[in-house]
Structures are given as structure tokens and as C-alpha cells.
C-alpha positions as CSV (number, residue, x, y, z in Angstrom):
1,X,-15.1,137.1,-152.3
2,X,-14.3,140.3,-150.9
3,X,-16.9,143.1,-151.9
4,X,-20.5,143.1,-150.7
5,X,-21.2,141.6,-154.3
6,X,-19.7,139.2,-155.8
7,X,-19.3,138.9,-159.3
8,X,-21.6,136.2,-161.2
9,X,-19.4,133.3,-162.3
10,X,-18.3,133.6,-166.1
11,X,-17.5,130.4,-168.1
12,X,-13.8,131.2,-167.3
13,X,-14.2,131.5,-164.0
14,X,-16.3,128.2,-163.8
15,X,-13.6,126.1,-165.6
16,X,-11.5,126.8,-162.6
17,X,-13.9,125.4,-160.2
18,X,-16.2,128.4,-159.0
19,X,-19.4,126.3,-158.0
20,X,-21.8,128.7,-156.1
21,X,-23.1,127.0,-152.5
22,X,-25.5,128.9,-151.1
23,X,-25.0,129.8,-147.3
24,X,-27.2,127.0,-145.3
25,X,-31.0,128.5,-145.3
26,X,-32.8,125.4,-143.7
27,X,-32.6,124.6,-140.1
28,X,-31.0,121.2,-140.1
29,X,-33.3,120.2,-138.0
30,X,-35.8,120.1,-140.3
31,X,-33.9,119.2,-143.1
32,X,-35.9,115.5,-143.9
33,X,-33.8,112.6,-142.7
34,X,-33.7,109.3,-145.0
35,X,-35.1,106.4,-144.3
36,X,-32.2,104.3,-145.9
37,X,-29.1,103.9,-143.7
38,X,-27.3,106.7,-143.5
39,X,-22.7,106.8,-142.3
40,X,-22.1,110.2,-141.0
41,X,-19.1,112.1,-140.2
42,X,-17.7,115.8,-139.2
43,X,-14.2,117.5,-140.5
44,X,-12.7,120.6,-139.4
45,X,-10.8,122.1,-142.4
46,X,-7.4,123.4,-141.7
47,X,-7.8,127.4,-142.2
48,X,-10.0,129.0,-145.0
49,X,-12.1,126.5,-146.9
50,X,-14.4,126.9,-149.6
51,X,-16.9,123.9,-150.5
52,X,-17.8,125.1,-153.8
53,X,-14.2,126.1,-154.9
54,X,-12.9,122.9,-153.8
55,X,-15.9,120.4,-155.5
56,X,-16.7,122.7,-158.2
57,X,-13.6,121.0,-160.8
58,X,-15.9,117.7,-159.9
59,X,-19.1,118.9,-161.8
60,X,-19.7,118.3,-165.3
61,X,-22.1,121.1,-166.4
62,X,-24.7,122.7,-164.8
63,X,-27.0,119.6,-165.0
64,X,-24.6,116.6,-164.1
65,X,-26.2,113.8,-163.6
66,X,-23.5,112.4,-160.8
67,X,-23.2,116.5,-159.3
68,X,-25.8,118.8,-157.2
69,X,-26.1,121.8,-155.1
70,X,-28.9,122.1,-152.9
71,X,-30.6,125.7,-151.5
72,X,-29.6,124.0,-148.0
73,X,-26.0,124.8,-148.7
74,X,-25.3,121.2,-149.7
75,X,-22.9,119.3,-152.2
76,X,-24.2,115.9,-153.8
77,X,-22.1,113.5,-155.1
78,X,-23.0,110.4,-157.0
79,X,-20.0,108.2,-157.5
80,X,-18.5,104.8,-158.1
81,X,-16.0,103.7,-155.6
82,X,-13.7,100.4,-155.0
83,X,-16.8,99.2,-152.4
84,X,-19.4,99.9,-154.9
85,X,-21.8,103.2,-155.9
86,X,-22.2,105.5,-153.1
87,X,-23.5,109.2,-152.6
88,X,-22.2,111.8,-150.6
89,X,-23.7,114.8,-148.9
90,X,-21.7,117.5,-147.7
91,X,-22.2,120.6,-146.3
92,X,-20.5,123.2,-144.2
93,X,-22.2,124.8,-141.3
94,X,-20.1,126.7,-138.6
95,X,-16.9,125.9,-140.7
96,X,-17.4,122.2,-139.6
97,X,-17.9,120.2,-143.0
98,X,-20.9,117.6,-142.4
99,X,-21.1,114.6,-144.4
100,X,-23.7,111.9,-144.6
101,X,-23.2,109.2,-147.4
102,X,-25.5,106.3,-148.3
103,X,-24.9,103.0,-150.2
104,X,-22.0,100.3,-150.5
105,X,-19.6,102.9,-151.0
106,X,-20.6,104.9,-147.9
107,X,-17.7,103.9,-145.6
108,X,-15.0,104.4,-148.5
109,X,-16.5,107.9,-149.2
110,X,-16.3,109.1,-145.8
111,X,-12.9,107.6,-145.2
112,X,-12.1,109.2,-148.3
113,X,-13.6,112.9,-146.9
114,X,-10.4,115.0,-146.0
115,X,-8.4,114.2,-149.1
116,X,-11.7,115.0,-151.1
117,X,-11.9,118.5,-149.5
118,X,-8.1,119.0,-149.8
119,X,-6.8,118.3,-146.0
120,X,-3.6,116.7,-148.9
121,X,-3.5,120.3,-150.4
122,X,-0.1,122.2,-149.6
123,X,-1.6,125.6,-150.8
124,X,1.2,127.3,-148.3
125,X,3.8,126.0,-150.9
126,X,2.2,128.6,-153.3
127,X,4.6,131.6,-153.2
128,X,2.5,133.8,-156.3
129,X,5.2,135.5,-158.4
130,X,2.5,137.9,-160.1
131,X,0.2,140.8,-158.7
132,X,-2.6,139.1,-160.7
133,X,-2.1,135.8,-158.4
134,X,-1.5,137.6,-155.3
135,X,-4.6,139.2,-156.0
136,X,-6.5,135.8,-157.1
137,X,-5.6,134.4,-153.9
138,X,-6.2,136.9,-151.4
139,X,-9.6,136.9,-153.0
140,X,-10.0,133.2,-153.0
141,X,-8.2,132.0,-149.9
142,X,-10.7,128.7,-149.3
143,X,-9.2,127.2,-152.6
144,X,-8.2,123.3,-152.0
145,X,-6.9,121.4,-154.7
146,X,-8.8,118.0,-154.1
147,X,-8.0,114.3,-154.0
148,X,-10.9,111.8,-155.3
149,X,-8.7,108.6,-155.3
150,X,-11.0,108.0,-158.4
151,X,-9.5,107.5,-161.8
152,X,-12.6,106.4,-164.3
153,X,-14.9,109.1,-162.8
154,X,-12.3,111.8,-164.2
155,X,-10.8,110.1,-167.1
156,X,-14.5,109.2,-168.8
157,X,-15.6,112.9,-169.0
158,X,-12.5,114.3,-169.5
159,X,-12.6,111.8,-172.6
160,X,-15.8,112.9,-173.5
161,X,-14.2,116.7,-174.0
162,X,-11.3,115.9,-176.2
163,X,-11.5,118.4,-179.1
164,X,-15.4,119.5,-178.8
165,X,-17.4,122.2,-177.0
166,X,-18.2,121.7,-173.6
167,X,-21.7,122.0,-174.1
168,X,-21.5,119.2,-176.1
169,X,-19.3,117.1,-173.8
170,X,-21.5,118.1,-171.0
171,X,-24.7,116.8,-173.1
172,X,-23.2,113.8,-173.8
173,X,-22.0,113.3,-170.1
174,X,-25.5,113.4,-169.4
175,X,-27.1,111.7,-171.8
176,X,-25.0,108.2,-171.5
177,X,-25.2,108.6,-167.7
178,X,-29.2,109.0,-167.3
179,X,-29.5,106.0,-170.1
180,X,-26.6,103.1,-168.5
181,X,-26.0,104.8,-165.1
182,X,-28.0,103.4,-162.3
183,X,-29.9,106.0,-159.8
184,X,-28.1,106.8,-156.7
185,X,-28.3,105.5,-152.9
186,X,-29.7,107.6,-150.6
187,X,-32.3,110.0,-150.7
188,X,-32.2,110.9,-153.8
189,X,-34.9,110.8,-155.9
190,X,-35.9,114.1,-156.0
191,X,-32.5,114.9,-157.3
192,X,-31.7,113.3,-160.4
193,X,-28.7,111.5,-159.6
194,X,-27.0,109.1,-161.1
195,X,-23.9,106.6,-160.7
196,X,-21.5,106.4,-163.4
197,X,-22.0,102.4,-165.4
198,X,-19.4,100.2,-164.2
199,X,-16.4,99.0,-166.5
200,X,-18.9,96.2,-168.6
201,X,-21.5,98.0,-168.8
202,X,-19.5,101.2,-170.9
203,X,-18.2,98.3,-172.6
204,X,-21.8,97.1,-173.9
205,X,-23.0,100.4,-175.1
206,X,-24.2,99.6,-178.6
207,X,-22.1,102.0,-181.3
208,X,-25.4,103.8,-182.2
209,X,-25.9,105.2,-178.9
210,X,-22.6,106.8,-178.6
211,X,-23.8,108.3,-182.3
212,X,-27.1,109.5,-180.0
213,X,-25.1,111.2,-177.4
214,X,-22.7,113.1,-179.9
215,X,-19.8,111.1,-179.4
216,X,-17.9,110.1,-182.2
217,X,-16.0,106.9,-182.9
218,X,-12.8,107.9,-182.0
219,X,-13.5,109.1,-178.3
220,X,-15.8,106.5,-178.0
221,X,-13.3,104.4,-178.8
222,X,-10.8,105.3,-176.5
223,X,-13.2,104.9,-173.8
224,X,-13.8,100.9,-174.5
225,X,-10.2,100.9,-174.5
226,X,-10.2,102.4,-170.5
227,X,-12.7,100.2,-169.8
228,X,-11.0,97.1,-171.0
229,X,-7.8,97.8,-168.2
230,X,-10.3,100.1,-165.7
231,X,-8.8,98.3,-162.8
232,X,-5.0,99.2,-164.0
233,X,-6.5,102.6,-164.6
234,X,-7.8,102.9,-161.1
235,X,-4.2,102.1,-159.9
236,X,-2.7,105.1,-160.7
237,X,-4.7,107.4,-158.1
238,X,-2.1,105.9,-156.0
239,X,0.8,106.4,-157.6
240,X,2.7,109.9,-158.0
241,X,1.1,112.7,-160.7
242,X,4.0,111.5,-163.3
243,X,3.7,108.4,-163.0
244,X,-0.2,108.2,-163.1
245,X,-0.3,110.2,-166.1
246,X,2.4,108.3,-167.8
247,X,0.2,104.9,-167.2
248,X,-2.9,107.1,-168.5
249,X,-1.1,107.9,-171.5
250,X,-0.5,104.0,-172.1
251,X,-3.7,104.0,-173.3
252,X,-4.0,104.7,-177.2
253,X,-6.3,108.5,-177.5
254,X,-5.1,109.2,-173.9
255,X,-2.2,112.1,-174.1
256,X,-1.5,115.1,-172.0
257,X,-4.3,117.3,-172.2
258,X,-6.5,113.9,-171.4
259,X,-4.4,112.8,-168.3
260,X,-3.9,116.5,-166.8
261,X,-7.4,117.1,-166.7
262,X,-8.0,113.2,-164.8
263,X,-5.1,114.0,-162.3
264,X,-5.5,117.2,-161.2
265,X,-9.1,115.6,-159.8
266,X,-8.0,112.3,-159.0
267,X,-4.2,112.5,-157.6
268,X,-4.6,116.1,-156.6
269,X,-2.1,117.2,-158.9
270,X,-0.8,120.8,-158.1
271,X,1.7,121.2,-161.1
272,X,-0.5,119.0,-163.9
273,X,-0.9,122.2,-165.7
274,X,-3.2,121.5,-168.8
275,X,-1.6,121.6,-172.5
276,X,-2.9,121.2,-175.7
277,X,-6.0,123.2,-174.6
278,X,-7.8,125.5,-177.4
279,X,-7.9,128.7,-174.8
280,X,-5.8,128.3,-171.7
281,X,-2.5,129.5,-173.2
282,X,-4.5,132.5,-174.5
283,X,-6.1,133.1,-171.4
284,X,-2.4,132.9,-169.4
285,X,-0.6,134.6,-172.0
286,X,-3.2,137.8,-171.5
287,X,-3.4,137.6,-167.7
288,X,0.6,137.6,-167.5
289,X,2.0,139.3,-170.4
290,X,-0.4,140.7,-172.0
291,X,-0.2,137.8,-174.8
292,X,-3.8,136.3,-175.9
293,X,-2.1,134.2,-178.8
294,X,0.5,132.5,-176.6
295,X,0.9,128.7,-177.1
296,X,1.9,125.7,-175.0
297,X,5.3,126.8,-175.1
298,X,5.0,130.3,-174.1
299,X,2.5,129.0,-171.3
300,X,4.7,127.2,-169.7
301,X,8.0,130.1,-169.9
302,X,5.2,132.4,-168.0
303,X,4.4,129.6,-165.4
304,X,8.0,128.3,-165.0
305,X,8.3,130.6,-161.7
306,X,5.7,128.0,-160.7
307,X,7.1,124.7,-161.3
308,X,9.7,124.9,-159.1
309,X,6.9,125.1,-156.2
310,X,5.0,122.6,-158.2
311,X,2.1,124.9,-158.5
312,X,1.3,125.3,-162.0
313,X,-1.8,124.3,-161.9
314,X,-3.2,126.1,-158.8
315,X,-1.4,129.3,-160.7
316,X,-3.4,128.3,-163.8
317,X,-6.6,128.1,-161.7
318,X,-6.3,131.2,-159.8
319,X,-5.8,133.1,-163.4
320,X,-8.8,131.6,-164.5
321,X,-10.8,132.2,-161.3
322,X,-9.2,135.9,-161.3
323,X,-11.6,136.3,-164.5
324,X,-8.9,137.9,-166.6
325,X,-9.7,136.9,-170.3
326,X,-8.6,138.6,-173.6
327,X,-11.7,140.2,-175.1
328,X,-13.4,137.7,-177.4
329,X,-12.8,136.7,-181.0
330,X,-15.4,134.6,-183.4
331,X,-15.2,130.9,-181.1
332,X,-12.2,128.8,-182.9
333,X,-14.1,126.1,-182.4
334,X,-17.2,125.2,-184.4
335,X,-20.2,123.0,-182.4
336,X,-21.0,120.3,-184.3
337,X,-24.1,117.6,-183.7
338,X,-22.9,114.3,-185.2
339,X,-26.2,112.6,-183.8
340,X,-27.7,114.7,-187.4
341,X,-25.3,113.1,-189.7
């Protein structure tokens, strides 16, 4: 951020990724080594590259159970890959991103490592159209859209958020993962972390403690149907960003809104621009034409300079990280607690 301060992140500007990695503090030499094995491997990012921008879409709250920034200038990542749970460390030091990973999944993850930091990312086919995304991304040039190759990961929380604050998403996240996730690999105990269950386990979890968690039948339901077909489901981070959300969408409780949010983290999906969402049209509407009260439609008229670049959704991101929002009304959406009914 240009500016000898930069502005604090606002919930805005978090949706669209802003994750705050401090600069590396710690000597690595005496950073403590593991005891467990540990894969390791170095990437040189192509031009500007910003850790936090790029993982940030990947973390689920400030307390995620699978997601953690260190004081060392480190990303953690607790995930489930096709090889089994693994964790990832990653940290950039001389603008050389360092990974170590630990765990059955350590190999896939660090095979995985350029794609996940965006080395798939075409942001040079961005042309912006707009002063207010010109500005966003000379401010912001280390944006990367990434590429997890993960579908479940995505498509669980992203479930979990249908229709509901994300506060209350974001508890529930952390409630079912701390209660049927299992702890990480790695040196990790001091951090919390957790794997996401695999596909039998989510399908065991016993009706009431969805009800515990906040999560009401119908999500919950739609996540036992995910479960059921999770290999099918982890197909699509293969196929193009259509066709992945159109298998997604297969899936009864699984529409647009639903499979946008899984693909732009799993396929890397520059043009899955988000619809159906309580507050983005608002928030594009204001930053474009002055519109808070815009709607799908008029959403996509504003961002249609966009799609023939197939950038909407890096031109939906950079308005959101360019913190323009209309002034706020009363919250259209009430929070609710169903875990008191």
C-alpha cells in the first residue's frame, strides 16, 4: 500500500482477501525446526506478489481453525488433499516464497505451491476501464487470484454462508471443525489447527450438532448431499470455471452464489463474479455509478467492460479492496442463533 500508513482493513476490504502478514521479524534461523518430517521447497513469484492478498480469500474468519498468520511473517494452512491431510507453511523472505509442509499431503501441497500463490493468474489480461480500478490496482499490484485444486474445502464453508451473517458462518466453521476435524501435521500444536473431516465423517454428524453449530437443516442438508458425490465434486477443480460450477450446481441447495464463491478459490476463476449476494451489487453499483441499490442485473451492465477480459471477478475484488462502500443503512440482515430455539 502506498502511503507510510496503511489503512486498517474494514470488513469490505477483508471479503476481498486483505489478510495482514506481518514483515518477517524472527531470524529464520532461530525459528524452531520440527521434529516431524518436514518437504520443503522455494518459488520465485513472477513480478509483484502479495502473500496475504493472495491466501487471504482462503481464511474463514479471524479464528479459522484450518487458517493462521504467524508474527514471523508466516501463512498456515491446514487442509485435506487427494494424498491425505497436510499443512503448509509459507512465508516470503527476499521475495522468494518459502514453503515447508508436513503430513501425507506434503508432496501434493508443495507440488501444488505455484498455482496456490497464483503463478496460473493472468492479472496482465486486466485492462481496468474505471479510475476507481486503476487506482485499486496500482495500489494493490501483488494481487494473485489463486488456484487450490480443492473443491470440498471451498464448497463446505461457502455452504455454511448461504443466507446468514458471516459471523455466524464463521462460528459455525469453527465449531464443526474443532469438534470432527482432526489436529494438523506438523508442528502445530501451538496453533490450533485443524483438518477439515473427510467425506464420512461430515456424513455421520448427528442432526443435533449441526443445531449446536447454528446450522440449520437446510444447509446442513445440502452439505450431506456434497458429501455423498465428494469425489465427483472434487473433479471439477479440473475442469473449466463453467463447467465446474455447472457440475456444483447439480447438487440440490448448490446455485450461483454457492458455486462462484467455491470456484473463484478452487479453479481460480477470474470472471466467476458473485450473484445473489445481499451487498455486493450495492457496493459495485456505489463504487461505479454512484448506485448503492443496484441489483444483480445492474452489477453485471457496470462490470460487462470486464467480461470480455474475463475479469469480473478480479474487478469485483479490487472495488472491494479499494474500500469504497455506500455509507451504512440499518444491516438487512438480522443474526439469528438457531442453537436457542
Amino acid at each position: 500500500m502506498a502511503g507510510r500508513y496503511a489503512p486498517r482493513p474494514t470488513r469490505t476490504t477483508v471479503r476481498g482477501g486483505e489478510t495482514v502478514v506481518p514483515r518477517a521479524v524472527v531470524p529464520r534461523a532461530v525459528v524452531p525446526r520440527p521434529a516431524t518430517e518436514v518437504h520443503t521447497r522455494r518459488w520465485l513469484p513472477r513480478g509483484p506478489f502479495d502473500l496475504g492478498l493472495t491466501l487471504g480469500p482462503l481464511r474463514r474468519g479471524p479464528a479459522d481453525p484450518a487458517f493462521r498468520v504467524t508474527p514471523d511473517g508466516s501463512v498456515w494452512r491446514a487442509t485435506r488433499t487427494p494424498e491425505g491431510p497436510g499443512t503448509l507453511r509459507v512465508a516470503l523472505r527476499g521475495g522468494v516464497a518459502e514453503a515447508e509442509a508436513w503430513g501425507p499431503g506434503a508432496t501434493w501441497l508443495l507440488a501444488q505451491l505455484p498455482a496456490l500463490l497464483g503463478d496460473l493468474d493472468e492479472p496482465e489480461a486486466f485492462e481496468p476501464r474505471h479510475r476507481l480500478l486503476a487506482h485499486a490496482r496500482h495500489h494493490r499490484p501483488g494481487l494473485r487470484l489463486l488456484r487450490t485444486g480443492l473443491v470440498m474445502e471451498s464448497l463446505i464453508p461457502s455452504i455454511l454462508e448461504q443466507k446468514i451473517t458471516t459471523d455466524e458462518a464463521y462460528r459455525a466453521w469453527r465449531i464443526l471443525l474443532r469438534t470432527y476435524g482432526t489436529p494438523a501435521p506438523g508442528p502445530t500444536a501451538g496453533l490450533g489447527l485443524h483438518v477439515m473431516p473427510e467425506p464420512r465423517v461430515w456424513s455421520l454428524i448427528p442432526s443435533w450438532e449441526w443445531h449446536r453449530a447454528g446450522v440449520d437443516n437446510k444447509r446442513a442438508s445440502t452439505i450431506l448431499r456434497a458429501v455423498k458425490v465428494a469425489r465427483r465434486m472434487e473433479e471439477a477443480a479440473a475442469m473449466t470455471p463453467a463447467d465446474a460450477r455447472a457440475r456444483l450446481e447439480l447438487i440440490p441447495g448448490i446455485g450461483p452464489w454457492t458455486s462462484a464463491e467455491t470456484v473463484q478459490r478452487s479453479n481460480g476463476a477470474a470472471d466467476a463474479v458473485t450473484t445473489g449476494d445481499v451487498h455486493l451489487p450495492g457496493i459495485v453499483g456505489y463504487a461505479l455509478a454512484g448506485n448503492r441499490d443496484a441489483d444483480d442485473a445492474e452489477m453485471l451492465r457496470l462490470l460487462a467492460p470486464y467480461e470480455e477480459q474475463g475479469q469480473r471477478h478480479r474487478a469485483a475484488r479490487l472495488i472491494l479492496l479499494s474500500g469504497r462502500t455506500p455509507p451504512r443503512r440499518q444491516p438487512k440482515m438480522r443474526r439469528t442463533n438457531i442453537a436457542d430455539w
